[in-house]
N, C-alpha and C positions, 0 to 999 in steps of 0.2 A: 203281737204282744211286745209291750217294751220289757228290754232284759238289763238290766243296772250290773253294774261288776261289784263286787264283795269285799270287802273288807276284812281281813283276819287278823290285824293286830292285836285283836283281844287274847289271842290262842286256840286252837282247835284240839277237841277231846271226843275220841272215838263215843259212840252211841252204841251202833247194832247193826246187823246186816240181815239180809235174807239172800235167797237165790236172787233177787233182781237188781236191788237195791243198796249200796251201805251208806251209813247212817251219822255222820258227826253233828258236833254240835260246838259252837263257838261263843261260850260264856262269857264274854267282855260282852254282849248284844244279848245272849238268852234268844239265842235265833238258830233254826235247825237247817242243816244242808241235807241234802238228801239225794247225792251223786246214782246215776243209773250203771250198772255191772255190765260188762262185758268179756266177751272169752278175745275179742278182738280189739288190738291198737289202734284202729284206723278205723272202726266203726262211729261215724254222727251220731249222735244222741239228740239232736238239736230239736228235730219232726216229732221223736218221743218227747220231749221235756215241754214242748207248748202242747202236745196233745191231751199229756196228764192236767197241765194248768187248767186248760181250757174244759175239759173234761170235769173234772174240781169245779171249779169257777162258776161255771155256767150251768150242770147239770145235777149235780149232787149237793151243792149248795144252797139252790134254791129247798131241797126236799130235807135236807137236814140244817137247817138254817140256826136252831137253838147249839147245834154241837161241832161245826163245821167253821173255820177260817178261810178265808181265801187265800190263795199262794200266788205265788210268782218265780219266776226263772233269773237264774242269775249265770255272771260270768267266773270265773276264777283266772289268772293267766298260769303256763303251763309252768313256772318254776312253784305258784301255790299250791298246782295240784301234786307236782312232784312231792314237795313237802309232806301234804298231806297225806299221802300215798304210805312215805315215812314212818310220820309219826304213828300211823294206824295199824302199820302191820305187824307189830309185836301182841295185837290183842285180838286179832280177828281168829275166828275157830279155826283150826285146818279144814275142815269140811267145807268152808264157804270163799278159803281161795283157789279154788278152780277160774272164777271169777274177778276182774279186777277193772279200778277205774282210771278211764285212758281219756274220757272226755272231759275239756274243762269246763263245766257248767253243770248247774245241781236248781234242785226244786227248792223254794224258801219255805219254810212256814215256822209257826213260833213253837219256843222249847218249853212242851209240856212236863218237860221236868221240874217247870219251877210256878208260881204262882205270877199273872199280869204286876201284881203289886207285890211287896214283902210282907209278912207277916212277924211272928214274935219267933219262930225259928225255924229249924229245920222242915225241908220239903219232902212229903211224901208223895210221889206218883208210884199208880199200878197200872200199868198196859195187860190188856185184856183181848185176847182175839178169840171170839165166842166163837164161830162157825154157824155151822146151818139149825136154826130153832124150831124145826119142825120135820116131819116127814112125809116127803115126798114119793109116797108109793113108785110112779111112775121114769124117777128117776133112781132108783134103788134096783140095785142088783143081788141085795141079798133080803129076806122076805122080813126080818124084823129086827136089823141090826141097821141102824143109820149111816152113814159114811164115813163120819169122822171116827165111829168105833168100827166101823168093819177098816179103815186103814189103819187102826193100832194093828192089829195082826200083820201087815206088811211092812210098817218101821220094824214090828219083831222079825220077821223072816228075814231083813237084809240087813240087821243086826245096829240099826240108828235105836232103840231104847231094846232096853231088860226085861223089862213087864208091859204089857198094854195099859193106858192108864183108864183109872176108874170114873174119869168125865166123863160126862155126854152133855151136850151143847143141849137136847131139851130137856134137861133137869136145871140148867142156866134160865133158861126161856118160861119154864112150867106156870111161874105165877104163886107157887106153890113153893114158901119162904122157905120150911124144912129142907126139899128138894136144890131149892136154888142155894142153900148154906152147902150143902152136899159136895156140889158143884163147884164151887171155891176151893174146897178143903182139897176135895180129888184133883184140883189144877196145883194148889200149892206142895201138892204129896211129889207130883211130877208136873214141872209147869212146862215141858219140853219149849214149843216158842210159843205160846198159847196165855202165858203170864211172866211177867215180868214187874221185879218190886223197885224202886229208885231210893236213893237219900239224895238229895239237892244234884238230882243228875246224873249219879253213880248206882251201875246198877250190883243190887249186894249178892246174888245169886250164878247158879248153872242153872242149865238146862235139867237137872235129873230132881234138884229138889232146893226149895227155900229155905230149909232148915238146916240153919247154921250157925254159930255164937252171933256175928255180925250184923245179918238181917234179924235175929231172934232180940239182939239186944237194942236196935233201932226200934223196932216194934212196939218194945213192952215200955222204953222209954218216954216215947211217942204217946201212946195209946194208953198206957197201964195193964199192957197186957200182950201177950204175942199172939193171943188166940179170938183177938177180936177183931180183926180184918175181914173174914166170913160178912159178920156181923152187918159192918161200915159197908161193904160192898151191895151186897143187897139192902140196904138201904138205898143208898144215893143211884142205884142201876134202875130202880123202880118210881125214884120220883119225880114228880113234872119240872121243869125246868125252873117254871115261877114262882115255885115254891120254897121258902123257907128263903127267903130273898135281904132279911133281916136280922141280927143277932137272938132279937127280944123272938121274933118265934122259930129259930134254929131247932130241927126236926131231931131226937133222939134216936140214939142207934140201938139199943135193945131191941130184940129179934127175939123170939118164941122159935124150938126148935132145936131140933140134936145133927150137930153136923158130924155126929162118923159117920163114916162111910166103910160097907160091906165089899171088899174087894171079895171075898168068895162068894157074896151074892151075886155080884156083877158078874162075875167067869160065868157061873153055873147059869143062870138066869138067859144069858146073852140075848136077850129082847131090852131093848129101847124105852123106856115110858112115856107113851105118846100121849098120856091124859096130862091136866094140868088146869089152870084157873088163866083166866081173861088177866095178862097185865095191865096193870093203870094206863088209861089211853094216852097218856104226853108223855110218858117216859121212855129212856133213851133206848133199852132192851124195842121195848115196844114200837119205835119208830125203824130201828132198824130189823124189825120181823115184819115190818109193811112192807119196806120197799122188798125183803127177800122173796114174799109172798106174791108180789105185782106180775113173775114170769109164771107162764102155764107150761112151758116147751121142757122136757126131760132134753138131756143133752144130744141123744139120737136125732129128734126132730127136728133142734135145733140146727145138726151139721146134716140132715135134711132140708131143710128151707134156706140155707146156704149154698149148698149144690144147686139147687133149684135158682137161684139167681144171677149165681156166675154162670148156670146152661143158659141164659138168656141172655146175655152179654153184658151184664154188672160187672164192673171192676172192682176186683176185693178192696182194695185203696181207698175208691170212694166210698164203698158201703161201711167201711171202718171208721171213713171220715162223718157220715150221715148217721152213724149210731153212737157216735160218742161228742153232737153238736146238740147244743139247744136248738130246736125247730129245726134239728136236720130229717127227722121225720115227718114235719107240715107239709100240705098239700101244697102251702103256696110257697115253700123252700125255693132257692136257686138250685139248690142242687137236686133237688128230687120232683121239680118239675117234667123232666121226660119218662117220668114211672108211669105205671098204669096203676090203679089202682088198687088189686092184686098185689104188685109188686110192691105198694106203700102200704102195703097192711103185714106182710111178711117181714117188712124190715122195719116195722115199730114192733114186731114182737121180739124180733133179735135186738131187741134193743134193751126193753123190757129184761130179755134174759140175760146180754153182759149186766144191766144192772144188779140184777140177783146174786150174779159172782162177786161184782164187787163186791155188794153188803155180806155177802157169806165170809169172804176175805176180809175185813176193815178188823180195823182194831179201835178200840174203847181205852181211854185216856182218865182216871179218875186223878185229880192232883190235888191237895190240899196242905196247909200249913193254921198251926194254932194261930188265935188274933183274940183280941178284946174286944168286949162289947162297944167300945166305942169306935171302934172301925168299923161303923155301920156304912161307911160311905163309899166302901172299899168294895168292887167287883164282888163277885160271886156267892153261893148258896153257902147255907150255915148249919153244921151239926153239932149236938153237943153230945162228948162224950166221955162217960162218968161226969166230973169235975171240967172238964175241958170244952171250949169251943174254936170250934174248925170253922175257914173258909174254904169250899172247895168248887172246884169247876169239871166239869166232865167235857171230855173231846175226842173226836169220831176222825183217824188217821188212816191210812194207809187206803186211799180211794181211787187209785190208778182204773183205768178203763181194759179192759180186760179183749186181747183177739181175738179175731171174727177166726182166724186158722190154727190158735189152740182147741177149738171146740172137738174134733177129733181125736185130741188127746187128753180128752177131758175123759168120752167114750170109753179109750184102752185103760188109763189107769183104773179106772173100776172095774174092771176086768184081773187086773193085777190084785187089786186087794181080794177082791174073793176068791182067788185062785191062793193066793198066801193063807187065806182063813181054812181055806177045804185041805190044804197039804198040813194046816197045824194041828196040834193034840187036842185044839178045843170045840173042833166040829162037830 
């Protein structure tokens, strides 16, 4: 893969980080770097940064092709990365510099914080990391609490949030517009890293909650209203891509439905709602609950059918490398030509299953800015709301390829969270 070096005269402004990743953005371009973490100086990053490309590129692109950009690798020289290093660490959480970046070279892709084209003002992006939209009996460890709510009780035990939050990823998923308002509202009550709101790039929030003069005043000035994001959300999360492609039929956001949400129902209750309604088949929820649904393997099986292949002389290396290529699991592959065929049917299901992680893991991108109907000519899907019409685009981020030898630690942390649910007051 050819790698270009970067240019940063425009200036560099912190974005976001996670445990792997942190995140700037360099607004002279509206172009996002996306440096990889490390606890080590001296660790290459070079093997990971074309494997996520190519990984992007070649495999999740094709399958998410309406929501998905392709990336590329760049270089920085080591006085930019110093810099950068600089200017970022006055905003990073303490929790996440355990972590720091030592390599110079970062993933490209473009800055969803802003719209392809401009509009008539200010930008709003929502970053949205939905989690798993379904339950998976056979990979659950507790009999009717999903995962992402049975691991609120363990951020509560090690003291990362105050209250468990009232989301659950299949009230997002349900199809069921009341349910999925719900969903919204209980992310913005606590959006921990699960939601996050922008003005032209700047994000107006913490982690514990959105509600604050600044994002409240952005909102209502934006929209006419602070409580109509719910709304907007489900809308555009639910419809097909090709829809509404033009000002003159710019789809309405009015929603039917009461979006409180029951925090003492949710404690007492502690079951999951696994009914719900078929989402519209092209919409973006709905494409990313196919590919989650494409793995059969609970994570046990999985770090079984792995054992199983390094007992027979597989190199985890290549097997990492055969499940995260296009046609690295074809029969008539190079590299998977001396398998048996046994062996190629095991390693397209672990293939299948990193897929599931990633899409459990991605994050959802909505962006939009006010425009006039005569910017009919201008990129993206069109809402109207009240008085106002919006162009917005939706984009599906954070699609790294997931290791074949965290899958045992995939195992013990659910192990963790149900052991934090049974020692808390709500069992």
């Amino acid at each position: 893969m050819k790698i270009s070096r970067m240019d940063l005269t425009g200036g560099v402004s912190y974005r976001g980080e996670g445990n792997a990743n942190l995140v700037v953005s360099l607004p002279g371009s509206r172009t996002i770097l996306r440096f990889p973490k490390s606890k080590f100086i001296d660790k290459s990053q070079h093997e990971k940064l074309e494997t996520i490309a190519r990984y992007v590129n070649e495999v999740i692109y094709p399958e998410l092709l309406d929501y998905v950009d392709p990336v590329s690798v760049t270089t920085v020289d080591w006085q930019q990365l110093d810099a950068i290093r600089t200017l970022v660490n006055p905003f990073r959480p303490p929790d996440r510099v355990a972590k720091d970046i030592f390599y110079p070279a970062a993933l490209v892709l473009p800055d969803y914080g802003f719209m392809p084209e401009p509009g008539m003002g200010p930008v709003l992006a929502v970053e949205i990391k939905p989690k798993l939209g379904f339950l998976f009996p056979r990979n659950m460890v507790h009999p009717t609490l999903c995962n992402y709510c049975l691991k609120q009780y363990y951020k509560l035990h090690i003291g990362k949030v105050k209250t468990p939050s009232m989301y659950c990823p299949l009230d997002l998923y349900s199809g069921d517009q009341s349910r999925m308002m719900q969903a919204i509202t209980a992310l913005m009550a606590s959006p921990q890293n699960n939601l996050r709101i922008f003005k032209d790039g700047q994000l107006l929030h913490d982690e514990n909650s959105v509600n604050n003069p600044v994002c409240d005043k952005f909102l209502h000035s934006m929209l006419g209203s602070d409580n109509l994001l719910p709304q907007i959300l489900v809308q555009t999360l639910t419809m097909a891509p090709t829809s509404a492609t033009d000002p003159t039929a710019a789809a309405s956001s009015l929603v039917s439905g009461n979006a409180a949400v029951s925090g003492k129902e949710r404690k007492t209750a502690r079951r999951c709602n696994k009914s719900g309604n078929q989402l519209p088949p092209h919409c973006i929820l709905n494409s990313v609950l196919g590919l989650q649904k494409r793995n059969i393997l609970p994570d046990s099986e999985a770090q079984l059918i792995l054992d199983s292949l390094l007992s027979d002389g597989c190199d985890l290396a290549s097997l990492q490398s055969l499940v995260t290529s296009e046609g690295g699991t074809s029969v008539e592959s190079s590299q998977s030509s001396q398998l048996t065929k046994a062996q190629f049917e095991k390693i397209r299901m672990l293939k299948d299953y990193l897929l599931s992680v990633t899409a459990k893991d991605l994050s959802i991108i909505l962006t939009m800015v006010e425009d006039s109907p005569q910017a009919a000519s201008k990129s993206g899907q069109w809402l109207r709301v009240k008085e106002k019409l919006f162009r917005f685009k939706l984009s599906i981020v954070d699609l790294d390829p997931k290791n074949l030898h965290r899958i045992s630690k995939y195992v013990e942390q659910k192990k963790m969270w149900l052991k934090a649910f049974e020692d808390s007051n709500c069992r």
